[in-house]
C-alpha positions as CSV (number, residue, x, y, z in Angstrom):
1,X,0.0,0.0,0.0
2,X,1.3,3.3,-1.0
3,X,1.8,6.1,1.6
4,X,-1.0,8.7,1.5
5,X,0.7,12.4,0.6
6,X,0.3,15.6,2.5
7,X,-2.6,16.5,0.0
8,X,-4.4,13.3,0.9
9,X,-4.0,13.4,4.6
10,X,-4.9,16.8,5.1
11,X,-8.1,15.6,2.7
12,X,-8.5,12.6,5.7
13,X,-8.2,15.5,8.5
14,X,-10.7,17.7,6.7
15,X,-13.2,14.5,6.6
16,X,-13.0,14.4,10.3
17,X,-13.1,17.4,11.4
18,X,-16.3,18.1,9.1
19,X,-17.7,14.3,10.7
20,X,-17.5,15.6,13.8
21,X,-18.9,18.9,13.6
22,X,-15.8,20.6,14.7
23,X,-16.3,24.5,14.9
24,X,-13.5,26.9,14.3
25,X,-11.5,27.9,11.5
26,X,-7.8,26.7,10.5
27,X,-5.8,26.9,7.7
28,X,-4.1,24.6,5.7
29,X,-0.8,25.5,6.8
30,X,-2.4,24.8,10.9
31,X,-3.1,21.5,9.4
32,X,0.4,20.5,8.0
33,X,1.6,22.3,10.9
34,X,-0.8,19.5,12.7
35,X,0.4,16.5,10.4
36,X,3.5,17.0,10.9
37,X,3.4,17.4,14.7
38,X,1.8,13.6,14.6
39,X,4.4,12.3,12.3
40,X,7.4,13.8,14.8
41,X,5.6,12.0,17.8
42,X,5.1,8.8,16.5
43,X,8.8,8.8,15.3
44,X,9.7,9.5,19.0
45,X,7.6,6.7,20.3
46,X,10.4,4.5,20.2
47,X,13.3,3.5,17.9
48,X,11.3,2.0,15.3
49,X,13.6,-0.2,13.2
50,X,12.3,2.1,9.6
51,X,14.5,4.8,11.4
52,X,17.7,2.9,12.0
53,X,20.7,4.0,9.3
54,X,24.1,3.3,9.3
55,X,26.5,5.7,7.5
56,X,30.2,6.1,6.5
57,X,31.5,9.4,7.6
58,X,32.9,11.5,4.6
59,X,36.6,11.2,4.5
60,X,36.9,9.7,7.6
61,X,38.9,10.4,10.9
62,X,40.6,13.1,11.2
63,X,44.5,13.4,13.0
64,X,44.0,14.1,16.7
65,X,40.2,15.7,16.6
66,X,37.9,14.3,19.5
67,X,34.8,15.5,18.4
68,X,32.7,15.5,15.0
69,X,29.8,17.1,13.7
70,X,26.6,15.0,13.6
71,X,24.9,14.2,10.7
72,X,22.3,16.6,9.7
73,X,19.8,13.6,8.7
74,X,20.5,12.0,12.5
75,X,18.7,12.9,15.6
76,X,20.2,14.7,18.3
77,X,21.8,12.1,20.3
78,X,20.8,9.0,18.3
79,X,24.2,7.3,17.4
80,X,24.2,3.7,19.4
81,X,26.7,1.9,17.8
82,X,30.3,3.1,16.2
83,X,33.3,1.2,14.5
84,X,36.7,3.2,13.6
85,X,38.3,1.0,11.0
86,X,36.4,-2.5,11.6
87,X,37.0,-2.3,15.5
88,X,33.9,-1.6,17.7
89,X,33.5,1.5,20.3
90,X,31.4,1.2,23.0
91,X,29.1,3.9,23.6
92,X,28.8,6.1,26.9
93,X,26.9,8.5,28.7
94,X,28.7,11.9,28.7
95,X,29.8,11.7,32.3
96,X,31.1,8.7,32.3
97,X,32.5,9.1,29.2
98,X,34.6,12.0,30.7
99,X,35.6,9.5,34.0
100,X,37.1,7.3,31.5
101,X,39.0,10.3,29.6
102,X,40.1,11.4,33.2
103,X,41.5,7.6,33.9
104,X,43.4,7.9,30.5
105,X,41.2,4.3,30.0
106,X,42.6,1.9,27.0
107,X,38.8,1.1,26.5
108,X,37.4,2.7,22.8
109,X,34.4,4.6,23.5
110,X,32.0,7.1,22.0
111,X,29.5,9.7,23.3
112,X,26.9,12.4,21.7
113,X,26.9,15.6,23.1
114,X,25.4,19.2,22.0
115,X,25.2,17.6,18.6
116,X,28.5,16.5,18.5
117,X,30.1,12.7,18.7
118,X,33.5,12.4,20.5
119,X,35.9,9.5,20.4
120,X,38.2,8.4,22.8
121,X,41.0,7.3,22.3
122,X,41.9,10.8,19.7
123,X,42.8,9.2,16.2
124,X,45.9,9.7,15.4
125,X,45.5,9.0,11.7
126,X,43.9,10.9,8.5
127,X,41.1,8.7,7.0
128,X,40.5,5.7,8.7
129,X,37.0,4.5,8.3
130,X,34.1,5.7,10.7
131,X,31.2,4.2,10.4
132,X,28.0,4.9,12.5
133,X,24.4,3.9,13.6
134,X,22.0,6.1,14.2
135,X,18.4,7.4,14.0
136,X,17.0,9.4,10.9
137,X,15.0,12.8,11.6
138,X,11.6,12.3,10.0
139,X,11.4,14.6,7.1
140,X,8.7,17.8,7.1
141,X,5.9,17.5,4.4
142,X,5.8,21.0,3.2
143,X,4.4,19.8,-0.7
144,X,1.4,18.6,-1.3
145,X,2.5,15.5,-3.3
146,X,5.1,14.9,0.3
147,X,4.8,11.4,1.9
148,X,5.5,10.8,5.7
149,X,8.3,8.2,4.2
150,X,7.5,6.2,7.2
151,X,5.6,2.9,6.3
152,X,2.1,3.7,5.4
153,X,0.5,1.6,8.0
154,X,1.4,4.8,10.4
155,X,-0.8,6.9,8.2
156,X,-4.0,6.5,10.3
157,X,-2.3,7.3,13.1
158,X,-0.4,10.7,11.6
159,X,-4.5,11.5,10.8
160,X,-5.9,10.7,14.3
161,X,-3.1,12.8,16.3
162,X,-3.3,15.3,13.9
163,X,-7.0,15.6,14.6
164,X,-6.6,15.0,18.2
165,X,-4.9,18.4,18.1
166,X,-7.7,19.7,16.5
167,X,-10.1,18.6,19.2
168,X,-7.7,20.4,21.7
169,X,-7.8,23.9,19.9
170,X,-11.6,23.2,20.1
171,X,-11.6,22.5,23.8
172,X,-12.9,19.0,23.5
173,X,-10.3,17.8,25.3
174,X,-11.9,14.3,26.5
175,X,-12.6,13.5,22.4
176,X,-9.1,14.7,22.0
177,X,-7.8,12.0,24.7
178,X,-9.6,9.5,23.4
179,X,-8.3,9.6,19.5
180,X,-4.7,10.1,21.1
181,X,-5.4,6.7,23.4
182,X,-6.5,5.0,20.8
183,X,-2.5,5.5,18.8
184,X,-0.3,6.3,22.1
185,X,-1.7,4.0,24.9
186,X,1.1,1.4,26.1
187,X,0.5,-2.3,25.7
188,X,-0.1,-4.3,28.8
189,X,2.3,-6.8,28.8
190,X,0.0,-9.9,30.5
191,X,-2.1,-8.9,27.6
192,X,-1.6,-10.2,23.9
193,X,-2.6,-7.7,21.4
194,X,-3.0,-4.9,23.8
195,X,-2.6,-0.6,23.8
196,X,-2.6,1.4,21.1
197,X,-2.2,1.2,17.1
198,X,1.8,1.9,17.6
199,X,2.2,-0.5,20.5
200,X,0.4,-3.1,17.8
201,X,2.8,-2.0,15.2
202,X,5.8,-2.6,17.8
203,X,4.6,-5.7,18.8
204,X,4.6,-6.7,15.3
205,X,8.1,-5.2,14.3
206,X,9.5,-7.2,17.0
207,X,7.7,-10.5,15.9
208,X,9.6,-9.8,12.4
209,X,13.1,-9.5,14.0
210,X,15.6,-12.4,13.4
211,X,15.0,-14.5,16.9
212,X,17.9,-16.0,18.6
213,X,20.2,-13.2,17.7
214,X,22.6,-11.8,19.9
215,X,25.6,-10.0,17.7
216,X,26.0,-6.3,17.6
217,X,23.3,-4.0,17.2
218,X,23.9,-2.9,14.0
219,X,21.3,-1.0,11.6
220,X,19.8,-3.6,9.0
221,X,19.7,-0.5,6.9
222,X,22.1,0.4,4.1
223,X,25.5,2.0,4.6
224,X,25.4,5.7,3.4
């Protein structure tokens, strides 16, 4: 199924709003605005597999620089895996990170911080191969013929949020709840099938992974 574009979801938004007798006036810019707003929360639900990307940096290390820009197409923060030349770094929490710096550790690590990635030990070489894992920013819709280039199953739920906020801006906040339940609610764990349209999705992402695996985790997207 092909993924609904930005002039056919605002189309579905319109439908509902004009269903349920919603009174006010908004724009169609308020309703990408809207659209757009859903699509960014169900990206940060959780760390949906369709998000994962692994990427070479461009020319590789550089002599005796810690720190590197992030990518622009990465989330603040969202590397989780590293290799420098085929050898694995372990990723740390800034702090510690710094503890280990301060112990002059042998251990290879990595940490994010103020959009930056820093490596320790400093690479003492010109162009040795970085590679990294990360997640992918979702990418605005600002044309109509725009997709949410997230798997179109997520398309009702871009829709309902949207018009949740809708609801809100209308002060019928208890129908606004309800149509954000019905995507955000968690899954009850002693129950099968339970929670909300993305915990069903999750539940079914993880039913797809390889089983029994327990090697690095590495992005089963391409190498950019």
């Amino acid at each position: 199924m092909d993924n609904l574009e930005l002039s056919e979801l605002r189309t579905a938004l319109n439908n509902r709003i004009s269903s349920a007798k919603v009174s006010g006036f908004w724009t169609s810019g308020q309703k990408d605005e809207w659209l757009n707003f859903a699509l960014v929360r169900i990206c940060d639900w959780r760390r949906w597999k369709f998000l994962e990307l692994a990427k070479t940096v461009d020319g590789g290390s550089v002599a005796d620089q810690e720190h590197y820009d992030y990518p622009d197409d990465f989330k603040t923060d969202s590397i989780y895996y590293m290799e420098v030349d085929g050898d694995e770094y372990l990723k740390k929490e800034w702090m510690d990170y710094q503890t280990y710096k301060a112990n002059e550790s042998s251990d290879k690590i990595f940490t994010s911080h103020n959009n930056y990635y820093f490596i320790y030990p400093v690479i003492d070489e010109v162009g040795l191969v970085i590679d990294i894992w990360g997640i992918v920013k979702p990418t605005k819709m600002t044309s109509d013929e725009h997709t949410t280039g997230i798997p179109s199953e997520f398309d009702e739920s871009v829709i309902k949020l949207a018009f949740a906020k809708c609801l809100k801006k209308a002060r019928r906040t208890n129908e606004a709840l309800i149509e954000e339940n019905e995507v955000l609610a968690p899954a009850n764990p002693r129950v099968e099938g339970s929670g909300g349209t993305l915990a069903q999705l999750a539940a079914r992402e993880e039913d797809d992974a390889p089983k029994g695996y327990i090697g690095k985790a590495k992005s089963t997207r391409f190498m950019m």
